[in-house]
Structures are given as C-alpha cells and as structure tokens.
MIMI-334843 format. One line per field, with one value per atom (N, C-alpha, C): atom name; x, y, z; residue number from 1. Coordinates in steps of 0.02 Angstrom, whole numbers. Layout:
REM residues N
site [CA ...]
east [X ...]
north [Y ...]
up [Z ...]
pos [NUM ...]
This chain:
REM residues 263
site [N CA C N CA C N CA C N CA C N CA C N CA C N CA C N CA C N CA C N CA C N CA C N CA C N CA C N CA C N CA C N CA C N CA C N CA C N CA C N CA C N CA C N CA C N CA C N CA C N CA C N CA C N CA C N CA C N CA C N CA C N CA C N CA C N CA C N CA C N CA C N CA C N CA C N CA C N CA C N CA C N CA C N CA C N CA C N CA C N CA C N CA C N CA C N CA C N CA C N CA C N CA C N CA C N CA C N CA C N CA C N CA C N CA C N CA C N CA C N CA C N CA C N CA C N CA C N CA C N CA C N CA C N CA C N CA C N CA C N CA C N CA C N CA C N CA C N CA C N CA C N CA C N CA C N CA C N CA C N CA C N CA C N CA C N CA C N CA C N CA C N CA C N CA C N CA C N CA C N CA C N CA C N CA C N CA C N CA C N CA C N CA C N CA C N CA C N CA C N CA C N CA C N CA C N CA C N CA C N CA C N CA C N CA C N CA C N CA C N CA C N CA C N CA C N CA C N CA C N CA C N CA C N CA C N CA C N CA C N CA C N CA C N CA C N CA C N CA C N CA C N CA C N CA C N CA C N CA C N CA C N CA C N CA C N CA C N CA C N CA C N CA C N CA C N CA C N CA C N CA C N CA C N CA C N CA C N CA C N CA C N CA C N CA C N CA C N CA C N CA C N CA C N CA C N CA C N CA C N CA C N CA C N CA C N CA C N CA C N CA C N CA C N CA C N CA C N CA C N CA C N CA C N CA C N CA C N CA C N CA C N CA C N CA C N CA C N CA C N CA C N CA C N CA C N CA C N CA C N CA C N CA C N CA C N CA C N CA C N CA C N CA C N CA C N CA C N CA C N CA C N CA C N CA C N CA C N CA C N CA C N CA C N CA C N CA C N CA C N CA C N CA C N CA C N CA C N CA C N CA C N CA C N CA C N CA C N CA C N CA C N CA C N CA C N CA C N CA C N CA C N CA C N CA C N CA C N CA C N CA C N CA C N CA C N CA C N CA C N CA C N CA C N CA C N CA C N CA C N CA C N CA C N CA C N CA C N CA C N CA C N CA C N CA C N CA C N CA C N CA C N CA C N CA C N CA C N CA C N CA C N CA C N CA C N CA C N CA C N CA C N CA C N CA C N CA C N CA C N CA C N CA C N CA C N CA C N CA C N CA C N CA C N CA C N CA C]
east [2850 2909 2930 3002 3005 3003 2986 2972 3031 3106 3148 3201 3222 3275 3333 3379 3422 3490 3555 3606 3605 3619 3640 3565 3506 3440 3451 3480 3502 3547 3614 3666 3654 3600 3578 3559 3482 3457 3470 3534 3566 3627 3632 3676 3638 3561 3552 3475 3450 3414 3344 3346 3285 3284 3222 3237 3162 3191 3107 3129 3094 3099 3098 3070 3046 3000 2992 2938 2884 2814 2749 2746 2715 2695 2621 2565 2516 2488 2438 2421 2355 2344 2307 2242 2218 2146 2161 2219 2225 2225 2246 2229 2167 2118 2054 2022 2054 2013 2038 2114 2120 2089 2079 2048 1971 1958 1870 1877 1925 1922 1946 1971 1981 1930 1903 1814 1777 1791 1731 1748 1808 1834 1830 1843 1804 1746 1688 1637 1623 1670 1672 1693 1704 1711 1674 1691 1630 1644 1589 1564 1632 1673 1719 1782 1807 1848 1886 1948 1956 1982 2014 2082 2137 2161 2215 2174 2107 2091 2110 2123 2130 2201 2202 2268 2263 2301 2328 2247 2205 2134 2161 2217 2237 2222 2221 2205 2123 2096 2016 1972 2016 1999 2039 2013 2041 2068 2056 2041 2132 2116 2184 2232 2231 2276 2308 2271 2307 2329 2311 2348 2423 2418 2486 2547 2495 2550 2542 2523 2543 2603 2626 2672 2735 2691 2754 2786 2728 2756 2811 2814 2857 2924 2920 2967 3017 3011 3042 3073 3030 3035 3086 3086 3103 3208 3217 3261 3308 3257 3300 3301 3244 3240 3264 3277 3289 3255 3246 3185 3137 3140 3104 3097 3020 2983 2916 2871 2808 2794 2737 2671 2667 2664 2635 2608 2596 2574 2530 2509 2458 2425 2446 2427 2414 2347 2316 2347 2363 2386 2355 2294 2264 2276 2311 2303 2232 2176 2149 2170 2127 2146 2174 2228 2243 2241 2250 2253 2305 2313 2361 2411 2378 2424 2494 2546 2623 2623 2692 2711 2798 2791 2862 2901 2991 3034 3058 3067 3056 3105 3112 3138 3073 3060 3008 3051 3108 3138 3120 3116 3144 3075 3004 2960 2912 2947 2912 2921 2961 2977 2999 3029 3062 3162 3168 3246 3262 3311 3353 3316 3376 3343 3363 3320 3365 3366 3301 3284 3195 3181 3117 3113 3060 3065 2995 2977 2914 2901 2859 2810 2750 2784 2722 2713 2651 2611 2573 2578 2535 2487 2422 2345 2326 2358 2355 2426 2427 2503 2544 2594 2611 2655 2654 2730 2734 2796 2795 2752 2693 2635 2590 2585 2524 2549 2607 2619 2662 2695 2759 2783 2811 2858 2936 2977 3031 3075 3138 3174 3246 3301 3357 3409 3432 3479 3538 3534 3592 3577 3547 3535 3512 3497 3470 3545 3609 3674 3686 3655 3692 3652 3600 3593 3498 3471 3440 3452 3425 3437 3397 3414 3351 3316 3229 3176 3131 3104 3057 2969 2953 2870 2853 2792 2792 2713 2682 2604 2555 2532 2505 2468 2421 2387 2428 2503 2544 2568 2557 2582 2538 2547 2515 2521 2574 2595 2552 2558 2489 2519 2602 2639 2621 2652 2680 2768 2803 2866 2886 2939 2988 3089 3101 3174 3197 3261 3258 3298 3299 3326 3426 3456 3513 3546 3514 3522 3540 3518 3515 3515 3511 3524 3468 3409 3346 3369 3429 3423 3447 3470 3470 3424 3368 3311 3280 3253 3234 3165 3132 3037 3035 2995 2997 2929 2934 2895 2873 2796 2767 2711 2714 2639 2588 2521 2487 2491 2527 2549 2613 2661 2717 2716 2793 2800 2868 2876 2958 2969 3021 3035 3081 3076 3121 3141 3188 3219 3188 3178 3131 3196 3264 3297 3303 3265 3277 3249 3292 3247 3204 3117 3091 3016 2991 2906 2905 2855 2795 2780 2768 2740 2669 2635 2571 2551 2490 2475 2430 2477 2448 2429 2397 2381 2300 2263 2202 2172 2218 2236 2245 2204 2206 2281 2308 2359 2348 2349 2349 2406 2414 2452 2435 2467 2461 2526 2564 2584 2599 2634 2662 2703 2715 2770 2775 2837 2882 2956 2940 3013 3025 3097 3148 3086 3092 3107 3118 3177 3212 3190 3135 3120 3092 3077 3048 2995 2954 2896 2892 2928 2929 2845 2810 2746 2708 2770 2753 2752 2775 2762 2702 2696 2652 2610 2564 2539 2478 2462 2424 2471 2530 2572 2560 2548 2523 2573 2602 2639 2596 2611 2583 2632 2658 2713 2704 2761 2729 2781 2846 2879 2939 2959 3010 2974 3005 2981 3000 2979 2987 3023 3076 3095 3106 3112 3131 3060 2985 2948 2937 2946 2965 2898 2864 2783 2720 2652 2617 2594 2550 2551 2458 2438 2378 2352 2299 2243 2227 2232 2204 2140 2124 2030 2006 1921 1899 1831 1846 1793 1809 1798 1828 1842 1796 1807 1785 1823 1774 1858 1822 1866 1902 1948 1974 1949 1941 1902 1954 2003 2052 2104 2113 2123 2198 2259 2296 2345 2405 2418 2457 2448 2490 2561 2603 2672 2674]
north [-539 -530 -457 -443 -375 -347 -272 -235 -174 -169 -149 -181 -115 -135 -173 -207 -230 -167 -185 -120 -161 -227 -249 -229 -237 -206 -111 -69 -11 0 -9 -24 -16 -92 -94 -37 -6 31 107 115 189 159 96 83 74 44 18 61 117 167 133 61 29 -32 -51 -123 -165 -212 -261 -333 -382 -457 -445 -407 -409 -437 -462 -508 -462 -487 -469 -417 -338 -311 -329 -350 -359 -435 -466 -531 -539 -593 -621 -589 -588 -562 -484 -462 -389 -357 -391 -365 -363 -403 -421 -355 -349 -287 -217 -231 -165 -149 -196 -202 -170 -204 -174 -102 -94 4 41 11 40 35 -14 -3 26 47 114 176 189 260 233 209 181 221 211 229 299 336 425 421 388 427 458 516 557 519 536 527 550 497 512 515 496 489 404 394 324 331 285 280 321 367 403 457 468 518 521 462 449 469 535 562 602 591 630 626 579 550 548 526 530 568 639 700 701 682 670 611 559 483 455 431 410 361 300 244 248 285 301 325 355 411 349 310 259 219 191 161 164 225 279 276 270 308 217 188 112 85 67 57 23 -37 -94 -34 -14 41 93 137 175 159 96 57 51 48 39 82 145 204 247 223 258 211 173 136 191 203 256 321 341 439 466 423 448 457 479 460 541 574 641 650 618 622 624 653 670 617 614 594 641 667 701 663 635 598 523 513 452 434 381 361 314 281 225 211 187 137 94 79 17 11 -50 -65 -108 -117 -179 -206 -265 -341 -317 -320 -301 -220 -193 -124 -112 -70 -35 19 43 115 92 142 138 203 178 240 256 308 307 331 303 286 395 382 455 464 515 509 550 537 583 658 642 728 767 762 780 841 845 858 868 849 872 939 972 1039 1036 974 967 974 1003 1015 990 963 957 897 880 796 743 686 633 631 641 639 603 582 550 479 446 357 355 333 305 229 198 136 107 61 52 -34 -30 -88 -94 -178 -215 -243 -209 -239 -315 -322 -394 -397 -484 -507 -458 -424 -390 -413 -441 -476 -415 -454 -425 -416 -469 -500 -439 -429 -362 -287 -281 -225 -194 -261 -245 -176 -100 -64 -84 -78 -99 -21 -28 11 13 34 39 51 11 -1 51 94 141 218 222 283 339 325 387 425 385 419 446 453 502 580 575 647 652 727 754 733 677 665 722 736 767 708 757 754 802 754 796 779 848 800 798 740 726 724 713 729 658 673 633 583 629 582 531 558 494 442 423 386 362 293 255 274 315 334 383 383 413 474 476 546 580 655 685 691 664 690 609 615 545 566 518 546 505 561 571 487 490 400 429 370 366 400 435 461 410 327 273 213 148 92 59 55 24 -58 -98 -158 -177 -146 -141 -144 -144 -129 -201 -186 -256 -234 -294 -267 -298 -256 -250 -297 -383 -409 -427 -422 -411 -460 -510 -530 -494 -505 -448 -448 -388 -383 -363 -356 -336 -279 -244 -176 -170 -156 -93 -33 -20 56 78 135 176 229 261 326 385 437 475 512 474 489 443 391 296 311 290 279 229 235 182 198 151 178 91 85 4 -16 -70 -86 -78 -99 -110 -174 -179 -271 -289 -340 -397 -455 -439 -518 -509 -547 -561 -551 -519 -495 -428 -385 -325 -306 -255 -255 -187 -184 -103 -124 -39 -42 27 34 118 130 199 220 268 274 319 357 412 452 502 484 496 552 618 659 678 659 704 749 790 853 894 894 946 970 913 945 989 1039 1086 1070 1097 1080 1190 1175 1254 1219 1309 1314 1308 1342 1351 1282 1220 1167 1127 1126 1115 1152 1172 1252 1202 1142 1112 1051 1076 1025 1028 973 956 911 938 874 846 790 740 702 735 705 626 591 512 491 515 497 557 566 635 694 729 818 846 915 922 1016 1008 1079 1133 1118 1159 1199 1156 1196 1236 1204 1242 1232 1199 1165 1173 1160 1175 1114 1111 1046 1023 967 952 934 941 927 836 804 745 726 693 691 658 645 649 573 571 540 474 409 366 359 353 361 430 456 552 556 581 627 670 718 779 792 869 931 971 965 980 949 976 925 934 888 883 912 926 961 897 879 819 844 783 830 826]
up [474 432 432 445 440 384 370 325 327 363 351 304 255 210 244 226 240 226 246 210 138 128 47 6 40 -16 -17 33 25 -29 -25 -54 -123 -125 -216 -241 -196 -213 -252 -219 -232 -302 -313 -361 -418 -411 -483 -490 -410 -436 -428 -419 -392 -353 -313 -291 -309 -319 -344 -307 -313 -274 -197 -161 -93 -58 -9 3 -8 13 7 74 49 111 126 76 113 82 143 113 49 41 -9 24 71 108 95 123 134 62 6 -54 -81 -64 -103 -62 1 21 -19 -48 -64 -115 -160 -222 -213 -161 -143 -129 -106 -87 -171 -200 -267 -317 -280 -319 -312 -244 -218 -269 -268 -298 -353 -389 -474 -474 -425 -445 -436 -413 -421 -459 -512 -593 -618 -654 -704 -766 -799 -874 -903 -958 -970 -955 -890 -837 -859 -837 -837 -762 -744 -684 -664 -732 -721 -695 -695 -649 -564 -543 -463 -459 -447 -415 -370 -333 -263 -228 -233 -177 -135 -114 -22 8 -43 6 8 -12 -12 40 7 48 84 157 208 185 156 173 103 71 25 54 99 150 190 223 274 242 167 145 111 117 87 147 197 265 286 264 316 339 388 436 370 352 327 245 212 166 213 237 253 316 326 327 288 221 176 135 139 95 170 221 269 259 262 238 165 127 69 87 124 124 221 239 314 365 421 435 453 408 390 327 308 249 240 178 166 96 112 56 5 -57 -97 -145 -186 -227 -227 -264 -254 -335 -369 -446 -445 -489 -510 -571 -581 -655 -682 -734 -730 -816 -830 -907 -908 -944 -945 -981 -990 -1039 -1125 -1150 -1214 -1247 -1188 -1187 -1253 -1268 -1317 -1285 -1218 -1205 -1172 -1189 -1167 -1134 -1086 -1048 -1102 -1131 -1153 -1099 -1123 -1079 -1060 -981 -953 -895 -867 -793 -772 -703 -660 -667 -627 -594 -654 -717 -763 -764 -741 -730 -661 -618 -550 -532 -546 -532 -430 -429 -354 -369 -304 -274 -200 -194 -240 -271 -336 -377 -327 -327 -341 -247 -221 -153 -156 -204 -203 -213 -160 -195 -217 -266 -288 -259 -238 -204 -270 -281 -355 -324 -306 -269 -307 -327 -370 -329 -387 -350 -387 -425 -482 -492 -500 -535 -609 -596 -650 -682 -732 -785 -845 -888 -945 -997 -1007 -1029 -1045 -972 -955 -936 -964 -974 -915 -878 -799 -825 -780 -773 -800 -854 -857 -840 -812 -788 -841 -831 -864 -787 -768 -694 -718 -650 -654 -679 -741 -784 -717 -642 -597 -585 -596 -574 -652 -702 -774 -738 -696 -691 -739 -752 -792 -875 -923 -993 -1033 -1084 -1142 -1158 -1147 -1147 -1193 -1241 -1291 -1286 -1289 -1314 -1388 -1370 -1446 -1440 -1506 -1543 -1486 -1421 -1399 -1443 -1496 -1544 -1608 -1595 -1633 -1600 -1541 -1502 -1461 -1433 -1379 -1317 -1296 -1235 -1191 -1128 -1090 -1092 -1078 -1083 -1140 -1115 -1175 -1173 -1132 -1149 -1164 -1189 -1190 -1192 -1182 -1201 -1261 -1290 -1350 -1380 -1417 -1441 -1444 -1396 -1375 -1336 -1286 -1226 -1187 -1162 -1141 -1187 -1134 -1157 -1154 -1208 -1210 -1192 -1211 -1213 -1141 -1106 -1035 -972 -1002 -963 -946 -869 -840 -821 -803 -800 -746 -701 -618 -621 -617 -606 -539 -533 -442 -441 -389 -367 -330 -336 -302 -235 -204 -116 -120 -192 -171 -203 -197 -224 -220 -278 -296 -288 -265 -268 -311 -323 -379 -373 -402 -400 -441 -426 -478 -574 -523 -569 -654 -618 -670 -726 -761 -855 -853 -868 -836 -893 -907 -947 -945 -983 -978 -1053 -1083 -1154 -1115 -1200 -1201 -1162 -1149 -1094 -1176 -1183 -1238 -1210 -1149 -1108 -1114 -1085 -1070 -997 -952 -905 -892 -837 -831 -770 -777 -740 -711 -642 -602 -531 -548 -485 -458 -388 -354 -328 -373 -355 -298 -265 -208 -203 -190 -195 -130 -106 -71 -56 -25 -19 54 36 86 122 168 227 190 168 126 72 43 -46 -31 -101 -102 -171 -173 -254 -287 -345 -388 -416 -350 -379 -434 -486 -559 -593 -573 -600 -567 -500 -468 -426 -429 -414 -332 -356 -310 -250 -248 -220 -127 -100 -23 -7 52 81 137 157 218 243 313 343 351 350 349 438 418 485 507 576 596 591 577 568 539 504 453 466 482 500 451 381 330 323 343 300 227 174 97 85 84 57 99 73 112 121 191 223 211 203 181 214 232 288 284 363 332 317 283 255 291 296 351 324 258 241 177 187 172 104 61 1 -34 -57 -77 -133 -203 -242 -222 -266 -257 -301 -301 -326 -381 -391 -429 -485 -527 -584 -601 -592 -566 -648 -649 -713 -733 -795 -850 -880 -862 -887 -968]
pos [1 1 1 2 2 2 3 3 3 4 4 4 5 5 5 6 6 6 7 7 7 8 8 8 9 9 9 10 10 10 11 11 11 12 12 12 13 13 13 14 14 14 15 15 15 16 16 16 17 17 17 18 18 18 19 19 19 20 20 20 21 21 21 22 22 22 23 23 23 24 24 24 25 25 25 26 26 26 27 27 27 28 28 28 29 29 29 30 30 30 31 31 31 32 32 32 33 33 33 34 34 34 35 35 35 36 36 36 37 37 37 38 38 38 39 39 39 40 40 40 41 41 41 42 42 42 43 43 43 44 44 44 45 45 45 46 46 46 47 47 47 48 48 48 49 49 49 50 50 50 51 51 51 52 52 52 53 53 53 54 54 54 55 55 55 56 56 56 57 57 57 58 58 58 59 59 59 60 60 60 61 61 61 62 62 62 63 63 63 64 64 64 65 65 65 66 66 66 67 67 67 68 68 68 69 69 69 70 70 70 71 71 71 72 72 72 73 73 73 74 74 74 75 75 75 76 76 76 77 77 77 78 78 78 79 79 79 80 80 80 81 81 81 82 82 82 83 83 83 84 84 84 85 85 85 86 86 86 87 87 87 88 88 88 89 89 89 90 90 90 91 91 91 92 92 92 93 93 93 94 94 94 95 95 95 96 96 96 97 97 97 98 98 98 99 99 99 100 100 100 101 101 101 102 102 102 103 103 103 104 104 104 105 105 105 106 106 106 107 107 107 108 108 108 109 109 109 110 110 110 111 111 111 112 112 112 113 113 113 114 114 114 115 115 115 116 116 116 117 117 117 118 118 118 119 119 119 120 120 120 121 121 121 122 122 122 123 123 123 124 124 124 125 125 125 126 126 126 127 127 127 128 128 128 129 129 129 130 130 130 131 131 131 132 132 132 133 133 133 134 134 134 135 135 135 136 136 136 137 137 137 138 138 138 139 139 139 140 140 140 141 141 141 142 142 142 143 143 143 144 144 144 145 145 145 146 146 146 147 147 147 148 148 148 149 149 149 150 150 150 151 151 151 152 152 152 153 153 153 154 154 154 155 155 155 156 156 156 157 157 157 158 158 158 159 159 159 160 160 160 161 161 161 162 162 162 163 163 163 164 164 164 165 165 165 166 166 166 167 167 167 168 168 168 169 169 169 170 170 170 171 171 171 172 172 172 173 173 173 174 174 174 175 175 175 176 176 176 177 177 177 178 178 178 179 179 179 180 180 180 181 181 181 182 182 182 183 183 183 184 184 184 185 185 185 186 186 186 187 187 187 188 188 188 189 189 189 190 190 190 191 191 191 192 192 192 193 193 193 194 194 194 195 195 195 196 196 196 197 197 197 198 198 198 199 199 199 200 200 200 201 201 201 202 202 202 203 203 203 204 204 204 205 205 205 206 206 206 207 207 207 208 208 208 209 209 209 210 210 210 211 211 211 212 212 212 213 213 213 214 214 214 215 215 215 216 216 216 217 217 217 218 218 218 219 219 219 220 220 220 221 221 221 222 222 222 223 223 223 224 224 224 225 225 225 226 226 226 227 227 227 228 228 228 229 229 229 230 230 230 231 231 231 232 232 232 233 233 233 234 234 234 235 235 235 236 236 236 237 237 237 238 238 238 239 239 239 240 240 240 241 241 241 242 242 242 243 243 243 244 244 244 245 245 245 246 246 246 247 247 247 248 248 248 249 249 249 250 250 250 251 251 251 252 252 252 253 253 253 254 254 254 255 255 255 256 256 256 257 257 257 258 258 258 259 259 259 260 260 260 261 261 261 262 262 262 263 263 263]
C-alpha cells in the first residue's frame, strides 16, 4: 500500500493544519514488536522517572533512530515538508489505565524557539488503540492559519496538565475540536501551529503513543530555547546548515545523558 500523500490528503492538510484516517503504516506483528522495543527503554528508567523521560532516545538508541527515519513514516512527512528535512525530536506519551493527567490546549511554535513558524509536522503513532475514552489528542481544525495565540503559564500543582503553559480562555473555539482517533499502526500528522492538548483517559485502558518531529532544511532552533537541539537529516540535503547535526547511535537500546528542558 502506498505511503504517499495524495494532493486532496495535502490540500487538507495545510487547510485544517492536520490529517488523521490514513491507512495503517505498520502491521499487527510489526507493532507487537514495536511495543517490545519500548519495553526495553522502559527499563532504563531511573528511580522516579515515568515515560515522559524518553525524549529525543533516537539520538541514543538505534532501534528508535530507524524507527524515526522509516521509509513509510517519511513518506508522508515528506508529502508536507518537501523533500529536504531533519529528525529533531522523539516523545513517548503514555496515559495508563484511568490516569488523571491532561495536556492543556497549546500550540507547539508557540515554544520551540524554531524559524521560520509553521514549517514543522509532528507524526504521533499509536502503539495501542487511541479513542476519546483513553485520553485521544483532540485538535481545533484551522487555528495553525490565526498565527502565534497568547499563552500563559499556570501553577503546575493546580492543574492536571503535564504542561506549564496553556492558552488563555477565548483565544479559540474549544467546541470545535475533533479527537484524532488511531488504531494501533496508524498515525496523524499535525501542524506545530494547531490548537491541540488531550483529556484525562477514564478508560481501563492504557493509551501511548510516539511522537515525531519533523523540520524544513530551512529551520533554524534559537539556542536559548533549545540549547541541546540535534538535527538528523531524514531525506535531500541540507544546504542552509543553521543547526548542529547529531551523530547516529550506535547501540540499540541506550538512554540520553541529558535532560531535555520543559516548556
């Protein structure tokens, strides 16, 4: 099955800022294996650690790295960004069964400290069935064309949310928002511009996914927001050079040594 966008799945994409209902990039076997490699890195947890510790491991672990750079993934991401783009990012998401935590509603750009905006796709591949139930991604279609919204932080310890920032109430249209439901093997993409956060999972059901993130050639990462930022060319070349380029790792499952900064 091909793993290129179509122009009408393009089209959407830049109109409503995301795309979801795509077939499956990997199968029912190929997931149980991915799941097994996310168990390995489970177990480099330290004392105290949950899941949101597994960021940017690509640059550490192989077996995360190829799964980042896999053919049928950047197919797709190659479809929105052109065909000269890098890897920087890599996020575990895992609610378990009746979790309580929320992502409040955010834009990425608003915090990456990347230029220009509104040149990044995020890849959020479900390792388990994700509904509304267990806590699906809901989005707000369109809000990546209003631009940069105000964004406040608020008392982490008053809130469920893993963030600290949220945006402010009526900047957007909360009742607008649709929840990017995925079976395990598929994946949505998104705009780093989208009004987008998750409820709590009131299911009995654990829900994870891995994020990916994806820029232009062209981006650039302001040090001062990201002081540990690595690109990893995925496809073309990269003639601007603005970023520094990350070594590929050498060893299948292995941590990173650096503790990544929380917006």
């Amino acid at each position: 099955m091909s793993t290129t966008l179509t122009s009408e799945q393009i089209a959407a994409y830049h109109r409503d800022g995301f795309i979801c209902g795509l077939p499956p990039l990997f199968s029912a076997d190929e997931m149980r294996e991915h799941n097994r490699g996310l168990e390995e890195l489970l177990r480099l947890l330290r004392p105290g650690e949950d899941a949101r510790a597994i960021r940017e491991w690509h640059e550490s672990s192989r077996w995360l790295y190829d799964l980042c750079l896999d053919p049928r993934i950047l197919d797709r991401v190659e479809g929105l960004l052109g065909p000269d783009f890098f890897l920087w990012a890599s996020n575990f998401f895992i609610k378990p069964a009746r979790s309580s935590s929320t992502v409040a509603w955010h834009q990425d750009a608003y915090y990456w400290g990347l230029r220009p905006l509104f040149r990044t796709v995020t890849v959020w591949l479900a390792f388990t069935d994700t509904d509304l139930a267990n806590g699906a991604m809901r989005v707000v279609p369109g809000t990546h064309q209003a631009g940069l919204l105000v964004h406040r932080r608020h008392d982490p310890g008053a809130s469920a949310s893993v963030l600290n920032l949220e945006l402010e109430q009526g900047t957007f249209r909360e009742d607008s928002a649709v929840a990017l439901e995925l079976p395990a093997g598929c994946a949505s993409l998104h705009d780093d511009g989208i009004v987008h956060g998750s409820p709590a999972n009131t299911s009995d059901r654990p829900r994870i996914g891995l994020t990916m993130r994806y820029s232009a050639a062209c981006v650039t990462c302001d040090p001062v927001a990201n002081p540990h930022f690595k690109t990893y060319l995925c496809r073309g070349v990269d003639t601007y050079r603005h970023n520094r380029a990350g070594p590929v790792p050498t060893v299948r499952y292995a941590r990173t040594d650096f503790t990544p900064r929380d917006p």
